[in-house]
C-alpha positions in Angstrom: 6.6 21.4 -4.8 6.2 21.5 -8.5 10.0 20.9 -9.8 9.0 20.5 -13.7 10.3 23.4 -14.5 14.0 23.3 -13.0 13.8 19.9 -15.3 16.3 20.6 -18.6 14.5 18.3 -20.7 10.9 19.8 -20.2 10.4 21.9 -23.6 13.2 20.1 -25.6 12.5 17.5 -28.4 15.0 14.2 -27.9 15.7 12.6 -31.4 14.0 15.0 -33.7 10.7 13.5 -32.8 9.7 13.1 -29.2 8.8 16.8 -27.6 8.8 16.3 -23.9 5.7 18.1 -22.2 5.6 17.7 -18.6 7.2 15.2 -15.7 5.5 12.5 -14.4 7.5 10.8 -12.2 10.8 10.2 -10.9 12.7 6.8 -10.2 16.1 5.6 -9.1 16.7 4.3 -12.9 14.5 6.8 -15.1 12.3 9.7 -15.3 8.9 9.5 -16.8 7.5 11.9 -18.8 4.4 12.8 -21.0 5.8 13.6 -24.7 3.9 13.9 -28.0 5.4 12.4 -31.2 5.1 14.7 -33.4 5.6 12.9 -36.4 2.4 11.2 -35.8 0.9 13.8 -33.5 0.2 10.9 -30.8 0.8 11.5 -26.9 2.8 8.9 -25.1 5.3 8.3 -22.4 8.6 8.7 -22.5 10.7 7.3 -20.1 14.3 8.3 -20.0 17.0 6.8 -18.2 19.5 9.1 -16.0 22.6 9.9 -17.4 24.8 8.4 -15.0 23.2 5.2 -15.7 23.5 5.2 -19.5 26.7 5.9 -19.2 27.3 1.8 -17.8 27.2 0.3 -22.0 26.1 -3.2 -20.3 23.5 -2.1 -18.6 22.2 0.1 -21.4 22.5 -3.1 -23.9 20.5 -5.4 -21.5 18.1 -2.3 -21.0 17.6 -2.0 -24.9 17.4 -6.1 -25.2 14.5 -6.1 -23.0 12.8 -3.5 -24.5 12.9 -5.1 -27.6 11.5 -8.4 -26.2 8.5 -6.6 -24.3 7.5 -4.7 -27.7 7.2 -8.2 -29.2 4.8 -8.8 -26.5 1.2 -7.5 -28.3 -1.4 -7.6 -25.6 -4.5 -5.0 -25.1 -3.9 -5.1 -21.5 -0.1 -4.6 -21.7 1.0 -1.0 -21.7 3.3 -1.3 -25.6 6.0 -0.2 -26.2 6.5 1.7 -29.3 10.2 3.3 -29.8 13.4 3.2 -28.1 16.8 5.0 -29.0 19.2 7.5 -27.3 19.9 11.3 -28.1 23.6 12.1 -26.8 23.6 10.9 -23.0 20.1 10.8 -23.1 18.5 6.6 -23.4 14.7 6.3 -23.9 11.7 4.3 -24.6 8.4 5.2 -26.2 5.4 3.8 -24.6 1.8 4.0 -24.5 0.1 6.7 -22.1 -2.4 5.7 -20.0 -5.0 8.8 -19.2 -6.1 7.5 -15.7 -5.0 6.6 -12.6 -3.4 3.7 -11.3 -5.0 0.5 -8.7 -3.1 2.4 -5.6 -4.9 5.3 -6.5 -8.0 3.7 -6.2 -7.1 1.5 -3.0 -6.1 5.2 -1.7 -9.3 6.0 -2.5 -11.8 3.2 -2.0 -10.2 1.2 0.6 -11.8 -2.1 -0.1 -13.2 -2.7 -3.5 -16.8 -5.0 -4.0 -16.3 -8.5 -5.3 -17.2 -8.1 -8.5 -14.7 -4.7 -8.9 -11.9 -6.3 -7.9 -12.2 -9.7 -10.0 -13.2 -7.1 -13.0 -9.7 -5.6 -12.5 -7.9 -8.7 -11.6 -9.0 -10.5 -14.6 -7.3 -8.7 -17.5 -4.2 -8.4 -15.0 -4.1 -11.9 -15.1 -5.2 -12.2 -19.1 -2.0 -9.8 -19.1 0.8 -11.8 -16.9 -0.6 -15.0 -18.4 0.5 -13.6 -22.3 4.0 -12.9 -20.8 4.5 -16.2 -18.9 3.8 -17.8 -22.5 5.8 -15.8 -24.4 8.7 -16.4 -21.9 8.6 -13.7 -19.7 8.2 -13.1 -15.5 7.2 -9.4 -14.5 8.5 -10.1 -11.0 7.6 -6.6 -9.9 3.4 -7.4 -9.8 1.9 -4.6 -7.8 -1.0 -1.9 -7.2 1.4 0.7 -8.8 1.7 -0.9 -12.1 -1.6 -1.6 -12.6 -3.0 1.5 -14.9 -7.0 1.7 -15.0 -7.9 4.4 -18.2 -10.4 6.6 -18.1 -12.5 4.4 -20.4 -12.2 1.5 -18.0 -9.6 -0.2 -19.8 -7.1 -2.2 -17.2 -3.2 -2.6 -18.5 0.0 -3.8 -16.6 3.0 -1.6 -16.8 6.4 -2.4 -17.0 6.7 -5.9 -18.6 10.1 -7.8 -18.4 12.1 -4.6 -17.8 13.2 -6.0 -14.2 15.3 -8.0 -15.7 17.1 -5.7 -17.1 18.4 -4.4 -13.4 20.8 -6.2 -11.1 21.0 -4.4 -8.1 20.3 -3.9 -4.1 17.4 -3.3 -2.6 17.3 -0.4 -0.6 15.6 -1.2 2.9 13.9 2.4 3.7 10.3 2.5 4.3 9.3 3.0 0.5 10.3 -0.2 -0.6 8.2 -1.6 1.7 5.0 -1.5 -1.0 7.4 -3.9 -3.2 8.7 -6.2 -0.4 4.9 -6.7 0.2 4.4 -8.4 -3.0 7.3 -10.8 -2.9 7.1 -14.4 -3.1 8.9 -16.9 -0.4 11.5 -18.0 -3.0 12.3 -14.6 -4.4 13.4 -13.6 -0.4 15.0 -17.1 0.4 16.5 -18.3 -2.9 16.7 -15.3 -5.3 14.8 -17.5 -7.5 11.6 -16.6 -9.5 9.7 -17.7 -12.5 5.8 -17.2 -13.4 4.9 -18.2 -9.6 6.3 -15.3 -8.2 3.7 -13.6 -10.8 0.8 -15.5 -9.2 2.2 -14.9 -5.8 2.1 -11.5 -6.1 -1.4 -11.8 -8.0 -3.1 -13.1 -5.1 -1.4 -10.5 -3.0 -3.4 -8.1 -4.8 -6.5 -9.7 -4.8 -6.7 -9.6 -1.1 -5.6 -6.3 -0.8 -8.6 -5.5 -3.3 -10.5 -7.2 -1.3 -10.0 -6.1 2.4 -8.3 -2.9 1.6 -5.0 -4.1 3.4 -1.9 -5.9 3.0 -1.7 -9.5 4.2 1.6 -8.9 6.1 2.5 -5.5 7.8 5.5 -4.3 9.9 7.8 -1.6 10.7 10.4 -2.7 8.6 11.1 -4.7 4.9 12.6 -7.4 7.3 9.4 -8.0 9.8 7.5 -7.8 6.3 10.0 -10.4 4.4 9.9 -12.9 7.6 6.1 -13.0 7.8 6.1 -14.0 3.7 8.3 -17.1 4.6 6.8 -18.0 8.2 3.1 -17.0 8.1 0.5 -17.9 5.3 -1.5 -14.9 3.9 -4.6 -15.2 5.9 -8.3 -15.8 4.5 -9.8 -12.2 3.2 -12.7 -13.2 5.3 -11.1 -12.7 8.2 -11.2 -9.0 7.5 -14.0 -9.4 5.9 -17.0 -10.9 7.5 -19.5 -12.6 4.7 -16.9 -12.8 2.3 -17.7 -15.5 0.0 -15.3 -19.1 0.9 -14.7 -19.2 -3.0 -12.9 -15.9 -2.6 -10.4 -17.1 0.6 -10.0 -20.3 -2.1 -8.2 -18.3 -4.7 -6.7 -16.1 -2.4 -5.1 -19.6 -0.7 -4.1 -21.2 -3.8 -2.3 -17.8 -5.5 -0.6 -17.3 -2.0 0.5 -20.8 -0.8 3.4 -20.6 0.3 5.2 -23.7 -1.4 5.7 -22.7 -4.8 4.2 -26.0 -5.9 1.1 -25.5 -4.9 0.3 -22.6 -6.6 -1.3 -22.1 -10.1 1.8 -23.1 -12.5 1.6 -19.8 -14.4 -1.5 -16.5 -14.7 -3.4 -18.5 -17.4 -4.0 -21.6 -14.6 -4.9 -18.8 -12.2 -7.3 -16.9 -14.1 -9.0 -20.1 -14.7 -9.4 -21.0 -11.4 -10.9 -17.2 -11.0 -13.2 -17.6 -14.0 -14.6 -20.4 -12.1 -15.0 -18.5 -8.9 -16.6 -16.1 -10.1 -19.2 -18.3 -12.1 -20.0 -20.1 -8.4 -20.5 -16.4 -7.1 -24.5 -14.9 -6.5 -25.2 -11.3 -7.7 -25.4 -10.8 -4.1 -22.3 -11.9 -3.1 -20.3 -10.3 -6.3 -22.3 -6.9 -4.9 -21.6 -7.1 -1.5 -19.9 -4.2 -0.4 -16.9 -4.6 2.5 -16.9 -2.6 5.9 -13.8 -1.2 5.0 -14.9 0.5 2.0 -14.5 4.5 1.3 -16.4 7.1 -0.9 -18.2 6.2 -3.6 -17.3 2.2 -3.3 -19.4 2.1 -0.2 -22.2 4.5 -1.4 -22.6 2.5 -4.9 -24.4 -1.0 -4.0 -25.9 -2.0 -7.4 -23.1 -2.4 -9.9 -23.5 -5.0 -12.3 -19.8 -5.5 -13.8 -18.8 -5.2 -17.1 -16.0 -2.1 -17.7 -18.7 -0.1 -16.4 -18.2 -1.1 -13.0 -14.6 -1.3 -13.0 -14.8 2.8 -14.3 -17.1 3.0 -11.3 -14.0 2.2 -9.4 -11.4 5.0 -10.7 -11.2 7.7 -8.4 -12.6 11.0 -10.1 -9.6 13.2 -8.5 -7.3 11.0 -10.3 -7.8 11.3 -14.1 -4.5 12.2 -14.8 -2.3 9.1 -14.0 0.7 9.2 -12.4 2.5 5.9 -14.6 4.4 3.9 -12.3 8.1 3.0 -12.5 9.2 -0.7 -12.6 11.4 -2.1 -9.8 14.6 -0.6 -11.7 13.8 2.5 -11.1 13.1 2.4 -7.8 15.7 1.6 -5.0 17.8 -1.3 -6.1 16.9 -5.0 -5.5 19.0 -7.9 -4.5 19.3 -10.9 -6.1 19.4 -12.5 -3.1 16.6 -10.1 -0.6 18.4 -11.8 2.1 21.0 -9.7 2.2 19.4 -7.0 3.3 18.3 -8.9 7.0 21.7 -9.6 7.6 25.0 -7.6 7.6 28.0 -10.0 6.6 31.5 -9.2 7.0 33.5 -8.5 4.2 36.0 -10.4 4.0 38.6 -8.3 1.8 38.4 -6.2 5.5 38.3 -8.7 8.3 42.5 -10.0 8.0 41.7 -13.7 7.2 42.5 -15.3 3.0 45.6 -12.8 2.4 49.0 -13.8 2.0 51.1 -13.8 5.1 54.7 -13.2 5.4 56.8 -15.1 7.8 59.7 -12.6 8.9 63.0 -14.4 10.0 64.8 -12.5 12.9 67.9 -10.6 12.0 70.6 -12.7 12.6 72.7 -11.9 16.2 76.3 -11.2 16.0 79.4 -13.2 14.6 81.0 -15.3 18.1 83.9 -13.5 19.5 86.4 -16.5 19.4 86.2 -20.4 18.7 84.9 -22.1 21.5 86.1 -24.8 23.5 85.2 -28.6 22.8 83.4 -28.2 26.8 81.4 -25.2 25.3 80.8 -26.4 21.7 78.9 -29.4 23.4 77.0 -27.2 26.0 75.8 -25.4 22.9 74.6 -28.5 21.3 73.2 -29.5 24.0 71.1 -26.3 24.4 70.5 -26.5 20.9 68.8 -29.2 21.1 66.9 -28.4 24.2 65.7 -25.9 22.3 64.5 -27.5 19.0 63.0 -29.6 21.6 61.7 -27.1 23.6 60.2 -25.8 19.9 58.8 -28.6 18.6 56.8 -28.9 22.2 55.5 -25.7 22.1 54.5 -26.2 18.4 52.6 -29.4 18.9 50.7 -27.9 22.0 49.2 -25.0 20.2 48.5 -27.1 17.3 46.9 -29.7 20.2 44.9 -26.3 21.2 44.1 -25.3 18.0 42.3 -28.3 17.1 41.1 -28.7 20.6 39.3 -25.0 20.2 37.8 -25.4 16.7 36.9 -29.2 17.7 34.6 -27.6 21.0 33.3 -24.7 19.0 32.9 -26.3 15.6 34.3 -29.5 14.8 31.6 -31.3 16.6 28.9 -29.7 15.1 27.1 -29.8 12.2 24.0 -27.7 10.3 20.8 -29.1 10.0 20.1 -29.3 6.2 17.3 -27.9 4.0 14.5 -30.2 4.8 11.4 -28.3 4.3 9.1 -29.2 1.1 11.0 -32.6 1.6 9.0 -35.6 1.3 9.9 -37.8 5.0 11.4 -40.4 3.4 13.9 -37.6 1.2 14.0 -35.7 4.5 15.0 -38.7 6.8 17.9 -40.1 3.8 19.3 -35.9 3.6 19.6 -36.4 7.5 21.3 -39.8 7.3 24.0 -38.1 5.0 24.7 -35.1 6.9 25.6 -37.6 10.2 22.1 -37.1 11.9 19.2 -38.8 13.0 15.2 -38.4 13.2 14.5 -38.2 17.0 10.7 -38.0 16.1 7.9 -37.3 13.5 4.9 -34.6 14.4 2.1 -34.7 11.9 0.3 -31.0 12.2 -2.7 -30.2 9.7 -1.3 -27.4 6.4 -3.7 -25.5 4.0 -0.5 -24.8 2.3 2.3 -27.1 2.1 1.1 -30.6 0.1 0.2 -33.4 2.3 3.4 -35.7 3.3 6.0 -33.1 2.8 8.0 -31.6 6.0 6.6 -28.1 7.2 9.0 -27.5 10.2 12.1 -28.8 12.1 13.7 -28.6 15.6 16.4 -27.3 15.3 15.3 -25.2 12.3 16.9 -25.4 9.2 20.5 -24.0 9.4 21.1 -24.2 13.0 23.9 -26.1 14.4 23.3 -29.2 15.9 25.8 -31.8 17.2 27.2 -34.9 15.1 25.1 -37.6 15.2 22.5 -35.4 17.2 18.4 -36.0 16.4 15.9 -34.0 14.9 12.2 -33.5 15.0 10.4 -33.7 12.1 7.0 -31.7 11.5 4.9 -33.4 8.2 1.8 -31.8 6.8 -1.1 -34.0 6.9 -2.5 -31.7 4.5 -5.6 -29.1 4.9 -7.5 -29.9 8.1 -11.3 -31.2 6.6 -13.9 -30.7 8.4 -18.2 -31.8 7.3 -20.5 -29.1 7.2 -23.1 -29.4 10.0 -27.0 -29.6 9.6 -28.6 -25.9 10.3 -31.7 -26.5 9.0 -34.4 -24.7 11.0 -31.7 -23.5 13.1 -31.9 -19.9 14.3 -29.5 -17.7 12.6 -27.1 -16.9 15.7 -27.0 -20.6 16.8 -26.2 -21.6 13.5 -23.0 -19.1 13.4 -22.0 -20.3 16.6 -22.3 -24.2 15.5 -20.1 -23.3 12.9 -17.7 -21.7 14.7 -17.3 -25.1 16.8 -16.6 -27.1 13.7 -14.4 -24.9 12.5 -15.8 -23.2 9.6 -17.4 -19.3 8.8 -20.1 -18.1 8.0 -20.1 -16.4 4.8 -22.4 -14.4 2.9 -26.2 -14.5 4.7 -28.8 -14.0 1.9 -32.6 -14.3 2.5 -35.4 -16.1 1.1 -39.3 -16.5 1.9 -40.2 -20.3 3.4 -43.6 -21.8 3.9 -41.8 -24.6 6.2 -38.8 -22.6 7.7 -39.7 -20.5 10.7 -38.5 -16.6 9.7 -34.9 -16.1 11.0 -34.3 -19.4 10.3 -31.5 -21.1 8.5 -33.2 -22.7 5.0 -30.1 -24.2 3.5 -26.3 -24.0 3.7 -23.5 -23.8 0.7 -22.0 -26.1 0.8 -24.5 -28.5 1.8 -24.8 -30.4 5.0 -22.0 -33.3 5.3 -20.0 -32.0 2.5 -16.4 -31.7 3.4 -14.5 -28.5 3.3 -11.1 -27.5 4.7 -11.0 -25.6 8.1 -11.6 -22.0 7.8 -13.6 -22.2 4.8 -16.6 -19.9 4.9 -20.1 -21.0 4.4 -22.9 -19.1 2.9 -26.7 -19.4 4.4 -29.8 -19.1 3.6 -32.1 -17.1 6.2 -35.9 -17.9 6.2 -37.8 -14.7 5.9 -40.9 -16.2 6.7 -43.9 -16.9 4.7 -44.6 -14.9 1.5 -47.6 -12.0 2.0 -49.3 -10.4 -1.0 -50.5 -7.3 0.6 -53.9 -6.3 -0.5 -54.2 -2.9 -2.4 -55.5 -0.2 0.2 -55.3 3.3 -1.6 -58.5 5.2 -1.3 -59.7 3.2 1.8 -60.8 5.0 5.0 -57.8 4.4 7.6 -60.0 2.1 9.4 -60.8 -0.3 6.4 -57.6 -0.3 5.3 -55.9 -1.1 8.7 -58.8 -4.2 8.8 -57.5 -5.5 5.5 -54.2 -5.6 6.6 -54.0 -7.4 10.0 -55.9 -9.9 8.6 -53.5 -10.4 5.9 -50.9 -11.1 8.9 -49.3 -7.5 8.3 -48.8 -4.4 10.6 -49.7 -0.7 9.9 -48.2 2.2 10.6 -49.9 5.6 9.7 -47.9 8.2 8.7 -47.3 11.0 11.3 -47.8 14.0 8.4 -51.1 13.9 6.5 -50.5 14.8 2.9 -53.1 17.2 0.9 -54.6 15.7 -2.0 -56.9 16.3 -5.2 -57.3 12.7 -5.9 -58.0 10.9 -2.6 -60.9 12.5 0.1 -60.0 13.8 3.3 -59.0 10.6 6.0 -58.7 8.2 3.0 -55.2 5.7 2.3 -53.1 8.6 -0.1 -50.4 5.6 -0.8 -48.8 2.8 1.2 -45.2 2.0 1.5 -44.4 -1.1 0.4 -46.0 -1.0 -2.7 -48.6 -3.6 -2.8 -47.1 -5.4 -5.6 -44.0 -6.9 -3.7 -43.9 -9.7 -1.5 -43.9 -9.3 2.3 -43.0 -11.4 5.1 -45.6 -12.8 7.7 -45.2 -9.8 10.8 -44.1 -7.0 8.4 -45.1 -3.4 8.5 -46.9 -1.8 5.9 -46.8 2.6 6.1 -50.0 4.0 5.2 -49.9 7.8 4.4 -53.6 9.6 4.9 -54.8 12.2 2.8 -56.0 15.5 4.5 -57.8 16.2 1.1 -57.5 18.9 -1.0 -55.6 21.6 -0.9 -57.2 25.1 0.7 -57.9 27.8 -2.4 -59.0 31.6 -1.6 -62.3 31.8 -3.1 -63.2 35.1 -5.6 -65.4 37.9 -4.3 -67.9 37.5 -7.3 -71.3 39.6 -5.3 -72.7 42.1 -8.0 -71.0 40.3 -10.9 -72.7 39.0 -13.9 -74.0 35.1 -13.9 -71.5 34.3 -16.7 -68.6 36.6 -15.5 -69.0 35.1 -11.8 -69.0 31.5 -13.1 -65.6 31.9 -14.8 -63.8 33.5 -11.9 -64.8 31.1 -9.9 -64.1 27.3 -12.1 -60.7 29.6 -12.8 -59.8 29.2 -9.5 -60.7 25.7 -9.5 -64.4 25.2 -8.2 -67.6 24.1 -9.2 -69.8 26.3 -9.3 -74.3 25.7 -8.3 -76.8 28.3 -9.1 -79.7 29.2 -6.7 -82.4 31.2 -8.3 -85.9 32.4 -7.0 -88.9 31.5 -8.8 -89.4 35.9 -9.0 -85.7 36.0 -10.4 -85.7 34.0 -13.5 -84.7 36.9 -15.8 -82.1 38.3 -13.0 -78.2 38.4 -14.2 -76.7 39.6 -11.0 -75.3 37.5 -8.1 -76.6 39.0 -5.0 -74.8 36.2 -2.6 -72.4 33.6 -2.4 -72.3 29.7 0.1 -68.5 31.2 0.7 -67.5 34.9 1.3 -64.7 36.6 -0.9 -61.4 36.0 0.6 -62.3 33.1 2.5 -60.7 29.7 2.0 -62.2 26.2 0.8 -61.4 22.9 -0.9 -59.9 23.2 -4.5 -62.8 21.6 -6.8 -65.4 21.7 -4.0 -68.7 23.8 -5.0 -69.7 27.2 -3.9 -73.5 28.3 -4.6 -74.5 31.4 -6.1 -77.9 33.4 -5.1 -79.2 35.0 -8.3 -81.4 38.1 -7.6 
C-alpha cells in the first residue's frame, strides 16, 4: 500500500531549499526521499533522520561528523554527498540520486549474472571501496542493496562511512538476514573490522553474481553467522558447472576465512580481479550460468564495456529504490555474538550487591544473678557453643570450596589457539596449565600453512588442569598435478579429473588434424602443472578435422549430394521445396551452413531445393492486337514467341495462344502466340 501520502513531509520544503517530492524508502534510522533543490533546480535524495533519533545530540554529532568525512570522499562511483543541516526536529543529508535500480534488483531479476557482467559491476565497486580504504574509511555494510546501477550504466556504492556513525543491536528477524550474509568472521567473533571485512563482503558478492545464491543459507541470522566462522564459502563452480578455476581463485582469496589471507584492502583485490579477468577467453567471460533468468539467459553475445553491464539492469526497475545503510535498518551489535546467546543480567540475578548481615534482637534481661554453679554451666555452654560455631563455619566453608573445587576449581578453558602458529599455540597452552596430547596435520585452502585450524576440546571449552589437547595445523592448500588428457575422450577425461581431484571447467572447441573429434586437444593448465584441489580446469575438445564445403547452389540435388560426401560431409534435403525465380525446378536454392565456414569431418550440410518458379495466371489475349497482346502478357511476367503463317504476314490479330486464358504457368516462362 502506497503510504506517501499519510507522510507530513511529502509537499513541504525543509530549510528553505530542499522540496520533498515523493518517499523512497523507510529505515529504522531515516527515511529516504526524492527532493529537488530548488535553488539549483537539481533532483537528489534526501535522507532524513527520524525525530526520535535526532533528538539523542551525540548521536546527531557523530551522524553530522561522518557525513562531513564521506563528502570529502570524491569518487565517480561513490554516491556524494552534497548538503547536510536540520530544520526544527528535522536532521538531513543531501545526496546524489541515482535513476536506476539497485544489484538486488537485478539478482531478483537475472538470477545469475555472465562472467563478464558481474566483474563489469564488481570492478568499479571495488575502484569504489578501494578510494575509501585509502582515504581512511571501512563501509562495513558491503551488499547487493547498496550497490546502485544508473540507467546509463554507471555503477556507484551507497552509504560510505555512515555505519559508523551507529552503535546499536542487531535485530535477529528474518530481514537482517541479507546483512548477516555479508559479514566477515571477525566482525561476528571479535566485533572487529577494518578494510577486510570490505573484501569479505566483496567476494560475497561476487559469488552471489555469479551463481545467483548466497554462499551460506539458513533459517536463522545464527545458522547463517555459524556457517561464516565454521565453513569456507564454497567454489562458484560448484553451482556452477564450467565456471572458469580463475573465478573460484578470487572468490577463495576475498572470502578466506583468516583475515590474513585475504587482499589487505579493495585496491589489492581489484588487482587480483584485473588479472583474472585478463587470463579469461571471450568464451568463458560469455558463458552464460544455468541459473540465469530473463533476458541474462536469452542474451549470449555481450561484449562488456558499460554496455553490457546496462544489459544487466532490469527494465521494470528504472526507478531505484536507494538503499539504506546498516543504521537504518535494525540495529547491529558491536559484538554480533550477542545475538546467539542470551546472558544473564547481572543487575537481576542477586549476586555483586551489597549484603546486610542482620543481628538477632537481643533476648531478654536475666531475671536474677545466677549462682557461681550456674554462671559456670553458662560458660561452659558458651563455649560449646562458639565451638559448636566455629565447626559448623569451617565445614561449610570445607563445602564451599569442596563444591566450587569439583565444579570449577579444577578446570580450566582451553585458550584461543586458532590462526596460532604451533610453536605460539603449544607456549599459550604451557601458560594456561595444559599440554599438547597430539598434533593432526589436515590439508586448508584457507588458513596459511603452519598455523592451527582446529582443537579438541574447541576453543573455550573447559578442560581439566594439566589436561591435553589435540592440535589440528594446516598444511596448507592440498596440490595436486594436472593429468595428461591428450587424445582422451571428453567423458573419460572428466572422470580422470574427478579422481585427481580437480574440475572441469569451461569446455571450448577447436578443429585438429591429429586429435580424433571429441577428443581432448589440450588442458589449462597444462599437464603436470600444479594446482590446489578443487581448482577447475578448462579443455580443449577436438572437433575433428577442418572441411571447406564446396559451393553447391544451382546444382541438381544429385550433383550436389556427390560433391558433398566426397568432401566427408552429410546432406540433408530440406522437407519443404521453396519456389524460385533464380534457381530451376529440382536445383540446390541455398545450403545451410553457408559454404564459407569451416565444418567438421561427419557434419551435416541442409540443402533446400527449388520447386522453380512461382505459378502466374496467364492473360486471355485471343482477338487482341500483336502489340496490345505482347504487353499484357511481359506485364504479367512472360516472354512472349510469335507464330505466324507464311499467308499471315500482314495479320495483326492473335487467333491462338500455347496457354489458355486463366490457366496457370511459370512466371518468365514463354507462351506462343498464333497470328492469323
Amino acid at each position: 500500500m502506497d503510504t506517501t501520502l499519510k507522510d507530513p513531509l511529502v509537499g513541504q520544503v525543509l530549510d528553505g531549499r530542499y522540496r520533498v517530492d515523493g518517499r523512497i524508502a523507510v529505515g529504522g534510522m531515516a527515511t529516504v526521499y526524492r527532493a529537488v533543490d530548488t535553488r539549483l533546480d537539481r533532483v537528489l535524495a534526501l535522507k532524513v533522520m527520524h525525530p526520535t533519533l535526532a533528538a539523542d545530540a551525540t548521536f546527531v554529532d557523530r551522524f553530522i561528523r561522518e557525513a562531513k568525512s564521506v563528502a570529502r570522499l570524491a569518487h565517480p562511483n561513490v554516491v556524494g554527498v552534497f548538503d547536510q543541516g536540520t530544520d526544527g526536529a528535522y536532521v538531513y543529508l543531501a545526496m546524489e540520486y541515482i535513476a536506476g535500480c539497485t544489484l538486488r534488483d537485478v539478482l531478483r531479476e537475472r538470477g545469475a549474472l555472465r562472467p563478464r557482467a558481474a566483474l563489469d559491476i564488481l570492478e568499479p565497486v571495488l575502484a569504489a571501496l578501494g578510494a575509501a580504504h585509502r582515504a581512511g574509511f571501512v563501509h562495513r555494510d558491503m551488499k547487493p542493496e547498496n550497490v546502485l546501477i544508473g540507467d546509463d550504466g554507471r555503477v556507484k556504492v551507497a552509504d560510505f562511512g555512515l555505519v559508523r556513525a551507529v552503535d546499536s543491536v542487531t535485530n535477529t528477524t528474518g530481514t537482517v538476514l541479507g546483512t548477516v550474509s555479508y559479514l566477515a568472521p571477525e566482525q561476528i567473533e571479535h566485533g572487529t573490522a577494518d578494510t577486510r571485512v570490505d573484501v569479505y563482503a566483496s567476494g560475497v558478492v561476487l559469488y552471489e553474481m555469479l551463481t545467483g545464491a548466497k554462499p551460506h543459507q539458513g533459517d536463522s541470522p545464527a545458522q547463517v553467522l555459524y556457517q561464516h566462522l565454521n565453513e569456507d564459502v564454497p567454489p562458484p563452480s560448484a553451482a556452477v558447472p564450467g565456471l572458469a578455476f580463475e573465478l573460484d581463485e578470487l572468490v577463495a582469496s576475498a572470502t578466506a576465512r583468516n583475515p590474513d589471507l585475504r587482499p589487505h584492502d579493495a585496491v589489492a583485490l581489484l588487482g587480483q580481479l584485473r588479472e583474472a579477468r585478463f587470463a579469461l577467453t571471450e568464451a568463458q567471460l560469455d558463458a552464460i550460468p544455468p541459473q540465469a533468468r530473463g533476458t541474462e539467459a536469452e542474451s549470449g553475445n555481450g561484449h562488456g564495456g558499460s554496455e553490457d553491464r546496462t544489459s544487466v539492469i532490469p527494465r521494470a526497475a528504472r526507478s531505484v529504490q536507494l538503499p539504506l545503510p546498516i543504521g537504518q535498518e535494525p540495529r547491529t551489535p558491536a559484538d554480533p555474538r550477542a545475538a546467539l546467546r542470551q546472558e544473564p543480567d547481572p543487575r537481576q540475578d542477586g549476586l555483586h550487591h551489597t549484603s546486610v548481615l542482620r543481628t538477632p534482637p537481643p533476648g531478654p534481661p536475666p531475671a536474677s544473678p545466677a549462682s557461681p554453679a550456674a554462671r559456670l554451666r553458662q560458660r561452659l555452654n558458651t563455649r560449646r557453643g562458639m565451638t559448636a560455631a566455629i565447626a559448623a563455619v569451617l565445614l561449610v566453608l570445607g563445602l564451599g570450596a569442596g563444591v566450587w573445587y569439583i565444579n570449577s576449581g579444577q578446570f580450566t578453558t582451553v585458550p584461543a589457539l586458532l590462526a596460532k602458529t604451533e610453536a605460539d599455540a603449544r607456549k599459550r597452552l604451557d601458560d594456561a596449565g595444559l599440554d599438547v596430547r597430539k598434533v593432526k596435520r589436515a590439508y586448508s585452502d584457507t588458513d596459511k600453512r603452519g598455523t592451527v585450524i582446529a582443537t579438541d576440546p574447541d576453543v573455550g571449552e573447559r578442560i581439566r588442569h594439566n589436561g591435553k589437547v589435540t592440535l589440528t595445523v594446516s598444511l596448507g592448500p592440498e596440490t595436486v598435478k594436472v593429468p595428461d588428457l591428450e587424445g582422451t575422450p571428453l567423458d573419460k577425461a572428466k572422470d580422470q579429473l574427478d579422481d585427481a581431484g580437480l574440475g572441469a571447467g569451461m569446455v571450448t572447441k577447436s578443429f585438429s588434424e591429429d586429435v580424433e573429434k571429441g577428443s581432448v586437444i589440450s588442458t589449462d593448465p597444462g599437464a603436470g602443472k600444479v594446482r590446489k584441489a578443487g581448482s577447475a580446469v578448462a579443455i580443449v575438445v577436438s572437433k575433428g578435422r577442418a572441411v571447406q564445403p564446396p559451393d553447391v547452389t544451382g546444382e541438381s540435388e544429385s550433383d550436389a549430394r556427390d560433391a558433398l560426401e566426397e568432401a566427408g560431409l552429410k546432406v540433408r534435403i530440406a522437407p519443404e521445396r521453396v519456389t524460385s525465380e533464380e534457381e530451376d525446378k529440382g536445383d540446390v536454392l541455398e545450403q545451410s551452413p553457408n559454404p564459407s565456414k569451416k565444418l567438421s569431418e561427419g557434419d551435416t550440410v541442409t540443402l533446400t531445393i527449388s520447386k522453380g518458379p512461382p505459378l502466374v495466371e496467364v492473360p486471355d489475349v485471343e482477338g487482341m492486337s500483336v502489340d496490345d497482346a505482347k504487353d499484357k502478357l511481359e506485364e504479367a511476367g512472360f516472354d512472349v514467341d510469335e507464330d505466324r503463317g507464311l499467308l499471315d504476314i500482314f495479320a495483326d490479330k492473335v487467333k491462338d495462344q500455347s496457354v489458355d486464358g486463366g490457366d496457370k504457368a511459370p512466371k518468365g516462362s514463354t507462351i506462343t502466340i498464333k497470328i492469323g
